[in-house]
Backbone as a ProteinNet text record, in pm:
[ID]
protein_1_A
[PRIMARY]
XXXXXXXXXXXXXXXXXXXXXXXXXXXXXXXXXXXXXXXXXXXXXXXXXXXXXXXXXXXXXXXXXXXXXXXXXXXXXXXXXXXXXXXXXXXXXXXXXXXXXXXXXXXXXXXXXXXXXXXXXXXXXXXXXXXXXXXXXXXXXXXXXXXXXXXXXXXXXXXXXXXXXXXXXXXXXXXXXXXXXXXXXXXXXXXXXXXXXXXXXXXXXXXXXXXXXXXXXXXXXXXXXXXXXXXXXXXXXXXXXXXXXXXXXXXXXXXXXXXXXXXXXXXXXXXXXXXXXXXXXXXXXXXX
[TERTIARY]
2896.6	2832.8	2682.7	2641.5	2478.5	2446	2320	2260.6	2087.3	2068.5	1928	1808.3	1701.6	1623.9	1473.6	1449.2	1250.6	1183.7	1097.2	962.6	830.8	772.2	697.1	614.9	528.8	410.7	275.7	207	35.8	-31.9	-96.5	-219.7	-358.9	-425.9	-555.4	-630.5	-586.5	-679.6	-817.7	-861	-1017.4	-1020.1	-1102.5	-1116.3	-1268.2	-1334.3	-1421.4	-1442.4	-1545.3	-1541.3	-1706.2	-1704.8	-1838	-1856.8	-1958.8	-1999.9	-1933	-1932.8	-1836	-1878	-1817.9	-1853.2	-1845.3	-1934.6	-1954.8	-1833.8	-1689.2	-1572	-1550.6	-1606.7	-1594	-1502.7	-1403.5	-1367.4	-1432.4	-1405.5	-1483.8	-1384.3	-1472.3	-1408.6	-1361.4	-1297.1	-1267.9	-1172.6	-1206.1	-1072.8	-1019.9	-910.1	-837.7	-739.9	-714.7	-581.5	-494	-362	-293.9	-138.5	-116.8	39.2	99.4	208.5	340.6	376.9	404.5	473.5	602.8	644.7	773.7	895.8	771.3	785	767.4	818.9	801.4	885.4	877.9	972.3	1098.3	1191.6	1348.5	1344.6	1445.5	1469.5	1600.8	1684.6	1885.6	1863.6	1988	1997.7	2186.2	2214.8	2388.7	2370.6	2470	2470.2	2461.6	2455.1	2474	2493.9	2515.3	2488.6	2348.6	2294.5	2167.7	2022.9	1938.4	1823.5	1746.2	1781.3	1726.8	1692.9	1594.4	1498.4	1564.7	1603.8	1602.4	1471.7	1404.6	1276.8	1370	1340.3	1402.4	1269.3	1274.1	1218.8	1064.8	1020.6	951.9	795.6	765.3	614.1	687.5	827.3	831.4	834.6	800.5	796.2	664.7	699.3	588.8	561.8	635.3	649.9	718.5	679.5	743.3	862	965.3	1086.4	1060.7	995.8	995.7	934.1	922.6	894.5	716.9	659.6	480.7	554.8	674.4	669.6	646.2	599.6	605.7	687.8	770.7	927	1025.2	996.3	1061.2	961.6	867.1	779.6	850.2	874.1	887.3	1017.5	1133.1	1230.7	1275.6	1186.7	1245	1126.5	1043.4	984.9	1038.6	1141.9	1210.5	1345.8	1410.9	1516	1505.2	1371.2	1312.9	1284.5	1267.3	1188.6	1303.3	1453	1538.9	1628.1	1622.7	1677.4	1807	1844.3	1961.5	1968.7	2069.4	2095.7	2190.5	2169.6	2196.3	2148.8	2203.2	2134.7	2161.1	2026.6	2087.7	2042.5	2081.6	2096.5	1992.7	1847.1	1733	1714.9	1719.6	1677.4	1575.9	1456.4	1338.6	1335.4	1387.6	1298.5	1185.7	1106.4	961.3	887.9	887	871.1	722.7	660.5	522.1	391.5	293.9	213.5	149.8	129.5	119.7	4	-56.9	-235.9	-306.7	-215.2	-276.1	-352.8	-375.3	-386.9	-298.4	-152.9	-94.1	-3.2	-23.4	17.9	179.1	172.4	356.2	367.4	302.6	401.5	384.9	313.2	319.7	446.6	474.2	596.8	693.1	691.4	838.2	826.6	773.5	791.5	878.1	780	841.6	980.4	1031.8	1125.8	1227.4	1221	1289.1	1290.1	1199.7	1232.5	1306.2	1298.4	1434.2	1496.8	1548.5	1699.8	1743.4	1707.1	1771.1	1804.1	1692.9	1756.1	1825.5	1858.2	2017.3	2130.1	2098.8	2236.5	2268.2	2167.8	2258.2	2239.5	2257.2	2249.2	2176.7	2016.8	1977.7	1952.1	1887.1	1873.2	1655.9	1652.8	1477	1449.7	1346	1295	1205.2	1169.6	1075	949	919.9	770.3	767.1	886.9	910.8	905.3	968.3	936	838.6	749.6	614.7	529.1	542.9	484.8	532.1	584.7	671.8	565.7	595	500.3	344.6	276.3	152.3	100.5	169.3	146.1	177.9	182.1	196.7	91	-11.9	-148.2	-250.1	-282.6	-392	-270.2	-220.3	-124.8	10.5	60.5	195.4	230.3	156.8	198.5	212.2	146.9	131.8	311.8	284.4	361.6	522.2	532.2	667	698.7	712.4	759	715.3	643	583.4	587.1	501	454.7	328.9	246.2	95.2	49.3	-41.9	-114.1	-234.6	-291.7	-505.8	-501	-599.9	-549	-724.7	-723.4	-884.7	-889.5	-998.5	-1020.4	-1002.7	-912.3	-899.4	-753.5	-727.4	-583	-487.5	-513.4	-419.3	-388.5	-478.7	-516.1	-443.7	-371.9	-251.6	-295.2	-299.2	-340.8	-199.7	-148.6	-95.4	-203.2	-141.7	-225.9	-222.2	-342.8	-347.8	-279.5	-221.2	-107	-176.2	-45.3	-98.7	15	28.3	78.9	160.4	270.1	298.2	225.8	177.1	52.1	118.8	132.2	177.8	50.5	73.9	-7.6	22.2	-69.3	-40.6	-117.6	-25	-82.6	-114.6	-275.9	-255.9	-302.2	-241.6	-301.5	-345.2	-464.9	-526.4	-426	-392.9	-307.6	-413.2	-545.4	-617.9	-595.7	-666.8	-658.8	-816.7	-766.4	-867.9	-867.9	-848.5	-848	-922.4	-848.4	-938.4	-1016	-992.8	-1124.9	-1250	-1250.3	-1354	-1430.6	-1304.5	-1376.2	-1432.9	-1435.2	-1486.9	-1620.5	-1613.4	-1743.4	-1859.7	-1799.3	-1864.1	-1943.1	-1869.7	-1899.4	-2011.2	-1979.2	-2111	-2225.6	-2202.7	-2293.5	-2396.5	-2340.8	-2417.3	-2466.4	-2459	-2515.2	-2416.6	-2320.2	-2210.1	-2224.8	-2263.5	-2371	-2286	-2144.5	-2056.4	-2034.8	-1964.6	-1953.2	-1798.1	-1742	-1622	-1593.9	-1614.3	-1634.2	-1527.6	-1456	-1381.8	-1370.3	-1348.7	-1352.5	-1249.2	-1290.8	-1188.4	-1190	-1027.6	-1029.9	-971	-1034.3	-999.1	-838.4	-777.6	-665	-664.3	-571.9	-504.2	-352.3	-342.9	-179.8	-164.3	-298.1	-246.8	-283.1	-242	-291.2	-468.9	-481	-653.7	-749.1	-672.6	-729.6	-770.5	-667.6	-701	-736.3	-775.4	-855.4	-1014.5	-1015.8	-1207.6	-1246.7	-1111	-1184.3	-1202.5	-1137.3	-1129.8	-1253.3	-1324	-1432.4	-1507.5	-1528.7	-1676.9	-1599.6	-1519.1	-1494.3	-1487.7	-1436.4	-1470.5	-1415.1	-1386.6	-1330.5	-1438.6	-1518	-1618.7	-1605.8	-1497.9	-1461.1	-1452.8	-1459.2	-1439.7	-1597.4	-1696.7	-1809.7	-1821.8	-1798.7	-1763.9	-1622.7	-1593.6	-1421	-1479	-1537.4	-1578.3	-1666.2	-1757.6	-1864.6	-1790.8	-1661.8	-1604.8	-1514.3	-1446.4	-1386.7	-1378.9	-1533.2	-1518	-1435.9	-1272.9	-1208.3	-1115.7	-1150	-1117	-1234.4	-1308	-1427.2	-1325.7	-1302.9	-1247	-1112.5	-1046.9	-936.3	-1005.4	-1085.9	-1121.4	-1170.1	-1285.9	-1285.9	-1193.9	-1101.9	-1008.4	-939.5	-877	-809.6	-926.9	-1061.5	-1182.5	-1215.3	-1118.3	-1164.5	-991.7	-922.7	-798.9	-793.8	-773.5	-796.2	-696.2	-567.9	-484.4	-544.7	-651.6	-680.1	-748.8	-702.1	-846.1	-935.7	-860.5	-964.3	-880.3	-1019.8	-958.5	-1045.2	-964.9	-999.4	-925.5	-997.7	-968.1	-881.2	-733.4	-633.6	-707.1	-728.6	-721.3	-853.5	-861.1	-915.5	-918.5	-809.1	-783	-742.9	-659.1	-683.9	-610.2	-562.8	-425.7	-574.7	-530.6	-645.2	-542.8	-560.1	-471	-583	-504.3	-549.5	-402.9	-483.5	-435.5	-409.3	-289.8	-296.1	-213.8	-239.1	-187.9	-19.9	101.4	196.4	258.3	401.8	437.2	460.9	439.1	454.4	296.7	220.3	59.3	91.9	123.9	147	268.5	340.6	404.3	353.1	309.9	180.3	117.4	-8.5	-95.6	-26.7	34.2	113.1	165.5	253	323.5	185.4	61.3	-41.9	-116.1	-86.4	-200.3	-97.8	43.9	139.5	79.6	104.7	93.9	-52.5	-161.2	-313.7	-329.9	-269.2	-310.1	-159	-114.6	33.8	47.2	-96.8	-66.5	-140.2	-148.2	-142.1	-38.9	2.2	112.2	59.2	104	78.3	249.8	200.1	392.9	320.9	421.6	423.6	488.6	379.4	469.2	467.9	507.9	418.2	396.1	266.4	217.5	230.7	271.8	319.5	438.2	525.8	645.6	704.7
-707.2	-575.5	-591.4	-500	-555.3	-360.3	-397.5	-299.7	-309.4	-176	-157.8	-35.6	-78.5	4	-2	116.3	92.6	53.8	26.2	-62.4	35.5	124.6	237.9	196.9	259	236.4	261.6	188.6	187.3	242.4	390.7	460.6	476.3	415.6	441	570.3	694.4	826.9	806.2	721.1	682.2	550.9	475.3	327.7	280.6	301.4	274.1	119.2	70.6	-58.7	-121.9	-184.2	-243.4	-384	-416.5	-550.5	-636.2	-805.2	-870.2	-944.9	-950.8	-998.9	-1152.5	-1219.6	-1396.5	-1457	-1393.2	-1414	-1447.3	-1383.6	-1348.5	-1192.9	-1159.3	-1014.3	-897	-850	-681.3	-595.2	-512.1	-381.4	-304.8	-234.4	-110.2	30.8	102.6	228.1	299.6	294.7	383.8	479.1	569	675.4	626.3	572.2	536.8	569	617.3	701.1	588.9	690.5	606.4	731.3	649.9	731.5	758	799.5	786	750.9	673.3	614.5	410.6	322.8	157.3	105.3	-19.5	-137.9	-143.4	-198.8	-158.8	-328	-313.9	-445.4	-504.5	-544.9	-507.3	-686.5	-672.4	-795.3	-781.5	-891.7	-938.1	-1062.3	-1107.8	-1189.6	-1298.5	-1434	-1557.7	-1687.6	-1814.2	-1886.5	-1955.8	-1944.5	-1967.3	-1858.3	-1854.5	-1804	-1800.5	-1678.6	-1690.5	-1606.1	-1553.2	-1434.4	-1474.1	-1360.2	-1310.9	-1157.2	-1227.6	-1129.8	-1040.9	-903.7	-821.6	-750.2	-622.5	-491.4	-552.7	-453.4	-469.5	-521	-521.8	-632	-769.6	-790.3	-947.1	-1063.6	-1048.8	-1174.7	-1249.8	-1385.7	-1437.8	-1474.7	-1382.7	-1412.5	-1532.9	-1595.1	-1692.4	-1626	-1706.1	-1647.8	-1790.9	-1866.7	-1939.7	-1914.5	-2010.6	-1979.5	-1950.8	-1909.6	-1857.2	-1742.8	-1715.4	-1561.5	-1459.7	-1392.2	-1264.5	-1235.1	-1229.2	-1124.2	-1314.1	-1413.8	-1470.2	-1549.2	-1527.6	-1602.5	-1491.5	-1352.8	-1257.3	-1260.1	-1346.7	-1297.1	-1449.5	-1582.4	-1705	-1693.6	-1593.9	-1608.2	-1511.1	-1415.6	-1345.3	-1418.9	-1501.8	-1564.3	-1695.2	-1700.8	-1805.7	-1775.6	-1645	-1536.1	-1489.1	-1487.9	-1450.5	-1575.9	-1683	-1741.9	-1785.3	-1730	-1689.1	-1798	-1846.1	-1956.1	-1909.4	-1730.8	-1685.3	-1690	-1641.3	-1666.4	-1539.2	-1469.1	-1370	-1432.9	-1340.4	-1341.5	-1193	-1263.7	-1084.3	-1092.7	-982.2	-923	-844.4	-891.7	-799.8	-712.5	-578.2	-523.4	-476.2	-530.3	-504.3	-406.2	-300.4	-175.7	-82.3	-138.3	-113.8	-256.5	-219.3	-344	-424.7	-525.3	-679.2	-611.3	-692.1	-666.9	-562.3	-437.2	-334.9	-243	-270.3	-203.2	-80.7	-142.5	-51.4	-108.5	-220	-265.6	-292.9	-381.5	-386	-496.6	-648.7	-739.6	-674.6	-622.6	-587.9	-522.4	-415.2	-324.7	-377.1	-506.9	-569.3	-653	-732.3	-756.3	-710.4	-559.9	-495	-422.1	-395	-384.6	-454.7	-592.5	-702.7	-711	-716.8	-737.8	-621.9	-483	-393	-398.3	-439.1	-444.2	-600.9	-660.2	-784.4	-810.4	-732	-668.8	-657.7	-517.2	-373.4	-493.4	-549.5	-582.2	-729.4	-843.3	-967.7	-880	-784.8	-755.3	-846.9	-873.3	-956.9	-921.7	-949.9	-926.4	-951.5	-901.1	-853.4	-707.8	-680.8	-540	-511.5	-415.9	-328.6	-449.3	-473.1	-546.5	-659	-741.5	-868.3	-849	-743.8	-718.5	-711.5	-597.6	-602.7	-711.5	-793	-945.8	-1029.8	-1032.9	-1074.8	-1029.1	-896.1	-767.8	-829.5	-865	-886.1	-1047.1	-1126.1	-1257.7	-1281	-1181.2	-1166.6	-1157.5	-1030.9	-1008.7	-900.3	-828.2	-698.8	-604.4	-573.1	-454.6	-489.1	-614.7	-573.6	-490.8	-470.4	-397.9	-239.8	-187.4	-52.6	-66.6	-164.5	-123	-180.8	-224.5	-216.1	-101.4	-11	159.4	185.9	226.9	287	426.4	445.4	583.1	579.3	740.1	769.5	735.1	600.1	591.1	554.5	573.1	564.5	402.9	306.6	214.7	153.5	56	12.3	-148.1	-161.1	-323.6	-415.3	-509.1	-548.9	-498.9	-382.6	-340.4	-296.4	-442.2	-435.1	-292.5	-245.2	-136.9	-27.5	34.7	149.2	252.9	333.7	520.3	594.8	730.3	795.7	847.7	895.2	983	1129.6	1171.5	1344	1376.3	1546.7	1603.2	1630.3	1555.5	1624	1671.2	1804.4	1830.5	1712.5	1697.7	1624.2	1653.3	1556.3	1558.2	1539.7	1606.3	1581	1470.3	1384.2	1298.7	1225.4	1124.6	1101.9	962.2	857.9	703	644.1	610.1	522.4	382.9	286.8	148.6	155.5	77.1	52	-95.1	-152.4	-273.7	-382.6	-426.4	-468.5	-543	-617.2	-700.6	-705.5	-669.7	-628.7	-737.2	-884.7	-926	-903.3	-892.2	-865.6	-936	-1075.9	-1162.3	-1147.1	-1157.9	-1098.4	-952.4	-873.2	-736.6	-747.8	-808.8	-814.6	-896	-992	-1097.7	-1017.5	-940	-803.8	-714.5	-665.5	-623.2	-651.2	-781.2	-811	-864.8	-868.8	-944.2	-764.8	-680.3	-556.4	-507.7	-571.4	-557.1	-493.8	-490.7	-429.9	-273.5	-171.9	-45.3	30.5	17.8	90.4	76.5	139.4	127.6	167.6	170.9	120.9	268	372.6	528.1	596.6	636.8	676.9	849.3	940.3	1053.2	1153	1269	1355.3	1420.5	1508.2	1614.6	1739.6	1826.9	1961.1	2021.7	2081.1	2168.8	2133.9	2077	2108.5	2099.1	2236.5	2267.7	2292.1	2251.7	2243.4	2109.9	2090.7	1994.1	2019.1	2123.9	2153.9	2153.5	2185.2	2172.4	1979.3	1904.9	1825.5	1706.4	1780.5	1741.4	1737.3	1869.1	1917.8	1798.1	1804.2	1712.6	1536.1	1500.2	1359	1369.8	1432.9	1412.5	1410.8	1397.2	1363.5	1249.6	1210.2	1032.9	924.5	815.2	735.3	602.2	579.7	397.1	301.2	274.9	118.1	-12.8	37.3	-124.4	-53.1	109.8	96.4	78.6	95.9	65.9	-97.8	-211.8	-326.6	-340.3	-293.8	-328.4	-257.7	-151.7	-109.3	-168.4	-267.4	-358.1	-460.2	-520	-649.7	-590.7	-454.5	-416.9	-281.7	-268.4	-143	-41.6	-72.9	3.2	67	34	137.6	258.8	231.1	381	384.3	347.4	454.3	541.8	461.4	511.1	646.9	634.3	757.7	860.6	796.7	945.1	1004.6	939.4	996.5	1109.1	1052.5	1132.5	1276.4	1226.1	1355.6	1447.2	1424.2	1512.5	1641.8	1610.4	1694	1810.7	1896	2081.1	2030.2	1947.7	1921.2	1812	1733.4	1650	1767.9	1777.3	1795.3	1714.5	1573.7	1479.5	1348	1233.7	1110.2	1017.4	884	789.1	658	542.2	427.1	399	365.1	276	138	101.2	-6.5	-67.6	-227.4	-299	-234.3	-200.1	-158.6	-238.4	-192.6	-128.2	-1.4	13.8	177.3	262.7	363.3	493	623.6	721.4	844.6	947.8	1073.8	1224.6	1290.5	1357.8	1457.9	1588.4	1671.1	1766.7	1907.5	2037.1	2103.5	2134.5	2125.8	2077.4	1992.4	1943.3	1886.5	1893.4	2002	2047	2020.1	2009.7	2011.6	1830.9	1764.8	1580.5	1565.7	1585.1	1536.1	1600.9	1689.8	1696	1631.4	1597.7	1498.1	1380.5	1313.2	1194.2	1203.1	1272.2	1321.4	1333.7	1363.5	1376.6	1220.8	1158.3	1059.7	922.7	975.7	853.6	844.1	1051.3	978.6	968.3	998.9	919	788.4	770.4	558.2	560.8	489.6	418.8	266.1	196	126.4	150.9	216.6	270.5	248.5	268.6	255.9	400.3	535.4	638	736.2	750.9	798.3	885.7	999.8	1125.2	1073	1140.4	1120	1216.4	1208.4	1266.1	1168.9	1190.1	1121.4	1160	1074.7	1119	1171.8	1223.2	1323.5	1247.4
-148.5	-148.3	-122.7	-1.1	-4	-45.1	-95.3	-178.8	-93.2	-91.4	14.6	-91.2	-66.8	-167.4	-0.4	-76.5	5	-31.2	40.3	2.9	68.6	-38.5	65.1	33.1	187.2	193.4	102	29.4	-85.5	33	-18	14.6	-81	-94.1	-123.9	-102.1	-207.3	-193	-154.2	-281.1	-282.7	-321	-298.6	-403.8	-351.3	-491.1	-563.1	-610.6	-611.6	-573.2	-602.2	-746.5	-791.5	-735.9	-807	-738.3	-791	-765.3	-827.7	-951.6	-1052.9	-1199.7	-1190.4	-1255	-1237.2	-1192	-1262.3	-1226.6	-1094.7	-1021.2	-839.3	-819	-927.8	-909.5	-907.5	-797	-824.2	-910.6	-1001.8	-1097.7	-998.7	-974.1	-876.5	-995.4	-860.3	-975.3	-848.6	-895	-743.4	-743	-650.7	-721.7	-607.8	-676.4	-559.4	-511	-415.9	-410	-302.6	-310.7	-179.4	-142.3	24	78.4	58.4	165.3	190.8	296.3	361.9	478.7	386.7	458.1	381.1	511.3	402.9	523	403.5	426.5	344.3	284.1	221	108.5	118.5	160.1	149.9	74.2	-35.7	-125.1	-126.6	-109.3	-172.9	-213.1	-315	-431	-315.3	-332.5	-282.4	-372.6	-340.2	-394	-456.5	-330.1	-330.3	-300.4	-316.9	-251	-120.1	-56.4	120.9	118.5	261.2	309.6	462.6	528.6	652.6	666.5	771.1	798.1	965.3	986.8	1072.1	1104.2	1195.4	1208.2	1327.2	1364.6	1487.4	1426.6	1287.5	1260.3	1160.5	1208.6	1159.3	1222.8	1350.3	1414.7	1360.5	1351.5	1317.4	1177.3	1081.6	935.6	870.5	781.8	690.1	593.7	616.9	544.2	393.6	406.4	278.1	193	68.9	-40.4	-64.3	43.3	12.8	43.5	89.2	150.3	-3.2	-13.7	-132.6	-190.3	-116.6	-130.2	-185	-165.4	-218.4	-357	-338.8	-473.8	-569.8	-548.6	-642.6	-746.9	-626.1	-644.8	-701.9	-686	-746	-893.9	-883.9	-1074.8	-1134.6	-1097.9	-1193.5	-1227.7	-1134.1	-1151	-1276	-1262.1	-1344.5	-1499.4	-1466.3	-1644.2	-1674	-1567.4	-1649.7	-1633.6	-1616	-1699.1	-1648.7	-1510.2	-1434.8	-1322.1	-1276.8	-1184.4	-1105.2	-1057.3	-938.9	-867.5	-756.4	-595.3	-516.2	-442.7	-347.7	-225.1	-118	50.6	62	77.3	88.3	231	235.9	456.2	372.8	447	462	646.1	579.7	733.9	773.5	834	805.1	893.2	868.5	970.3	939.3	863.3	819.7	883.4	960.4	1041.6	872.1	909.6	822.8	767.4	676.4	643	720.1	636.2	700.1	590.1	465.9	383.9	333.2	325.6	259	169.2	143.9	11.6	39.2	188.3	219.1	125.2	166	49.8	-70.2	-158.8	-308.7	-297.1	-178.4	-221.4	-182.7	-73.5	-32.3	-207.3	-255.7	-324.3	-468.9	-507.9	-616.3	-576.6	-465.7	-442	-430.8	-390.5	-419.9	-570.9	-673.6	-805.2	-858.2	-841	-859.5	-844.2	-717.1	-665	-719.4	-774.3	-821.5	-927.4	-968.9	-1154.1	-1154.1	-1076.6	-1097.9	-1010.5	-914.3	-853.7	-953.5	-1005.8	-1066.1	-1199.6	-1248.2	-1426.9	-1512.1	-1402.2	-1496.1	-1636.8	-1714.2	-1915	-1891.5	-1819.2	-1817.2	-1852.7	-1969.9	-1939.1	-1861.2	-1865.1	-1774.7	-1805.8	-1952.7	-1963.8	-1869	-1903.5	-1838	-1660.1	-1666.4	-1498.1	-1479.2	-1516.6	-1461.9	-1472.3	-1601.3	-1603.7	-1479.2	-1455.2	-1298.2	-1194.3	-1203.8	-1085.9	-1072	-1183.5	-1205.2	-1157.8	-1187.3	-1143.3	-1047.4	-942.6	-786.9	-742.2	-804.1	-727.6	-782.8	-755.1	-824.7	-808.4	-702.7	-671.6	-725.5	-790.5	-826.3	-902.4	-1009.2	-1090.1	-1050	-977.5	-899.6	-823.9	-779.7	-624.7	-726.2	-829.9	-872.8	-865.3	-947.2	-978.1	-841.7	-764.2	-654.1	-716.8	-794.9	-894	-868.8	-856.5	-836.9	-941.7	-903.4	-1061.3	-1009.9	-1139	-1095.6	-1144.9	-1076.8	-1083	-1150.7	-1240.1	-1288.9	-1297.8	-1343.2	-1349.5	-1243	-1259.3	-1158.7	-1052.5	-1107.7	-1069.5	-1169.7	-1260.6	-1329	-1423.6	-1497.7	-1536.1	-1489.3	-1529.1	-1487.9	-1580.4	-1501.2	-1554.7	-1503.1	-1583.6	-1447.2	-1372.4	-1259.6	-1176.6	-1192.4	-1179.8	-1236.6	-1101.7	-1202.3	-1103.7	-951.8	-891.6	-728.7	-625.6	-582.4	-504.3	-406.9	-329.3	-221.1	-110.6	-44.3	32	237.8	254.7	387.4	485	551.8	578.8	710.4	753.3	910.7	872.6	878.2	876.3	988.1	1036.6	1126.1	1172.1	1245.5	1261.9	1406.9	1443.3	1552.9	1622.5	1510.3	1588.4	1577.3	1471.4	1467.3	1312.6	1300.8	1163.7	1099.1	942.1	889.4	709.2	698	634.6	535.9	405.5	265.1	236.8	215.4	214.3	275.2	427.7	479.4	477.2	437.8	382.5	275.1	199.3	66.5	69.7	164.6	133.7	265	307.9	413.4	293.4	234.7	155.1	30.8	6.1	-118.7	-9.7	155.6	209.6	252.9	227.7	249.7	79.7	-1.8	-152.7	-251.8	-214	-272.2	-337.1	-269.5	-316.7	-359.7	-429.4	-465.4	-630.6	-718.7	-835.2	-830.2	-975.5	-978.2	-1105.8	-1057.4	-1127.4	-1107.9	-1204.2	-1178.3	-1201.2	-1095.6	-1110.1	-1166.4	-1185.9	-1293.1	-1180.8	-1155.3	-1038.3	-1169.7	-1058	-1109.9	-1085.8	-1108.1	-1112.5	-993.9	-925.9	-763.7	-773.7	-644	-599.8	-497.7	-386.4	-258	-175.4	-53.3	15	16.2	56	94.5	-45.7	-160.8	-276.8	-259.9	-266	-293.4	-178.9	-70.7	26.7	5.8	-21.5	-96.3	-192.9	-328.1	-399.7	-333.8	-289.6	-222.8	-111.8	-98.6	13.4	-65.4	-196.5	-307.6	-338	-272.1	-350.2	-230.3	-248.6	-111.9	-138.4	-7.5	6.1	39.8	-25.4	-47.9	44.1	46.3	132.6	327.2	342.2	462.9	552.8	510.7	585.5	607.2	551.7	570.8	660.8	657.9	725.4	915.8	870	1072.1	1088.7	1015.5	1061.7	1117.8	1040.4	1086.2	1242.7	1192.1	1327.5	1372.8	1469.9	1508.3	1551.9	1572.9	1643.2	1503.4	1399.5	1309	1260.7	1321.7	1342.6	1425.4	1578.6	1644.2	1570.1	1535.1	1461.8	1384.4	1299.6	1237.8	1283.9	1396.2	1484.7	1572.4	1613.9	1674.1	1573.5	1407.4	1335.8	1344.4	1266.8	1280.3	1359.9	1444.4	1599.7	1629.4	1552.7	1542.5	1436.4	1505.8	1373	1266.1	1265.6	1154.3	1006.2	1085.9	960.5	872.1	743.1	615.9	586.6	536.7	513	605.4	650.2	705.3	617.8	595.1	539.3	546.3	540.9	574	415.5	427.2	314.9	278.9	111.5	119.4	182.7	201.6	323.8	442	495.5	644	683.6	826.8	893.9	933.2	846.4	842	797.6	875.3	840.9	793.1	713.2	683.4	677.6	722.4	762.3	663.1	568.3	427.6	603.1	548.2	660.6	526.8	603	514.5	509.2	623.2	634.9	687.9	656.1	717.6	895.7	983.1	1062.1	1133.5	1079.1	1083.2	1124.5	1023.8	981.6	1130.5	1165.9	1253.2	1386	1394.3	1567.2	1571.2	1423.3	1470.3	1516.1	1416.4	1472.2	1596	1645.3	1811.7	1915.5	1873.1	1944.8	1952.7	1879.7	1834.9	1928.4	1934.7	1982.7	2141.8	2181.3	2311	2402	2309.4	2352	2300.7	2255.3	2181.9	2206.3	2247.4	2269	2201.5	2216	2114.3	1984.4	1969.3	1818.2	1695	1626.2	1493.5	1438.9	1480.6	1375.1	1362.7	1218.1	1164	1052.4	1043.7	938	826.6	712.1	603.9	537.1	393.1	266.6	157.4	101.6	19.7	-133.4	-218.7	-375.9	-355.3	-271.8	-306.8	-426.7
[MASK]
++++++++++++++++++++++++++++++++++++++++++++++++++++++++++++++++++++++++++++++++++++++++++++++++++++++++++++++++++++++++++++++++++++++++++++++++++++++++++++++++++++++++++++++++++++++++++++++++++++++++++++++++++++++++++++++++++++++++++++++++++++++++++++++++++++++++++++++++++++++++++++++++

């Protein structure tokens, strides 16, 4: 029996982003949703432990043990204690280091579905201890629930109520490594703080468009220094009557435009396919 779960896509509303503490970590605070758009997970029992990588951004990927999706899935086998084996297909249908948090979510999706399908004897804590010794984002991207995110990540808030956000993700097809965004970043003085804001009552897309334009992603003025063609990416979204707000995900290089329907979210995208062809832009909604 093979068993299939998603792996959706990490959006960065805002992320806020201080300087880095002697540690070398920066504080940050972030509000962070999923789509409903990801790359998929499919698991059946085996003897042993394997990764088959699929879908049109896996060429090129490591199916061994640095891969994510299998570090995830041989330290839960390990925390539980279990000397089963599955057969995981990653399909990978979201672009690599794009700032949307795919390995965290191929990952936490692999640790769900391996739970529920070997009956392992882990709780939720033990999972997320699992989730966490993955990276800043495991713990987020297990549940794939809107949560405000602090410290170094780890830090889990819920997220104040928000409407489902109809939305338009897009990639330039460019690479926007975190490391270098980050050392971009403290090499411009790091002029951001790690503040986290209160929003007011929102119940529409445009409500909570207004409030997200008094907040901001820190890391994207370093990220279009390293690669200008995610400015283009943004002015392109800035220049369409459907965006409310545009903003760089994450590091980058995925950019998203908040729109007020879904009908609004799939023109831009249908518009944006056929002026950039190589582009990566797809409709979603965000938080549903």
């Amino acid at each position: 029996m093979t068993l299939a779960v998603l792996a959706p896509a990490k959006v960065n509303l805002y992320l806020h982003v201080a300087p880095p503490q002697p540690s070398g970590f920066h504080p940050l605070a972030s509000l962070m949703v999923f789509a409903d758009i990801g790359d998929q997970v499919r698991a059946e029992p085996a003897g042993d432990l394997s990764l088959n990588i699929e879908g049109p951004f896996g060429e090129g990927l490591s199916n061994g043990p640095d891969n994510l999706v299998m570090r995830a899935a041989s330290a839960l086998l390990e925390a539980a204690k279990s000397p089963s084996g599955a057969r995981l297909t990653l399909v990978k249908a979201l672009p690599v280091a794009a700032g949307l948090g795919g390995g965290s979510s191929d990952a936490g999706a692999a640790l769900r579905l391996l739970r529920s399908m070997l009956g392992l004897k882990i709780d939720d804590a033990g999972l997320q201890a699992v989730a966490e010794s993955l990276g800043a984002d495991g713990a987020a991207c297990l549940w794939a629930r809107s949560v405000t995110a602090e410290g170094r990540g780890e830090r889990l808030s819920p997220a104040p109520p928000l409407p489902p956000l109809p939305a338009v993700l897009v990639n330039p097809g460019v690479p926007a490594p975190t490391g270098a965004v980050y050392r971009t970043y403290d090499e411009m003085g790091a002029p951001g703080g790690a503040d986290r804001p209160d929003p007011p009552a929102i119940s529409t897309p445009a409500e909570a468009a207004a409030w997200l334009e008094r907040c901001r992603n820190d890391l994207e003025a370093p990220a279009l220094k390293l690669e200008p063609r995610i400015g283009h990416t943004l002015d392109a979204l800035r220049a369409r009557p459907e965006a409310l707000l545009t903003r760089m995900s994450g590091s980058g290089a995925t950019c998203f435009a908040l729109c007020a329907t879904q009908e609004a979210a799939q023109s831009l995208a249908a518009r944006l396919a056929r002026d950039h062809p190589g582009w990566w832009a797809r409709a979603c909604n965000l938080g549903a």
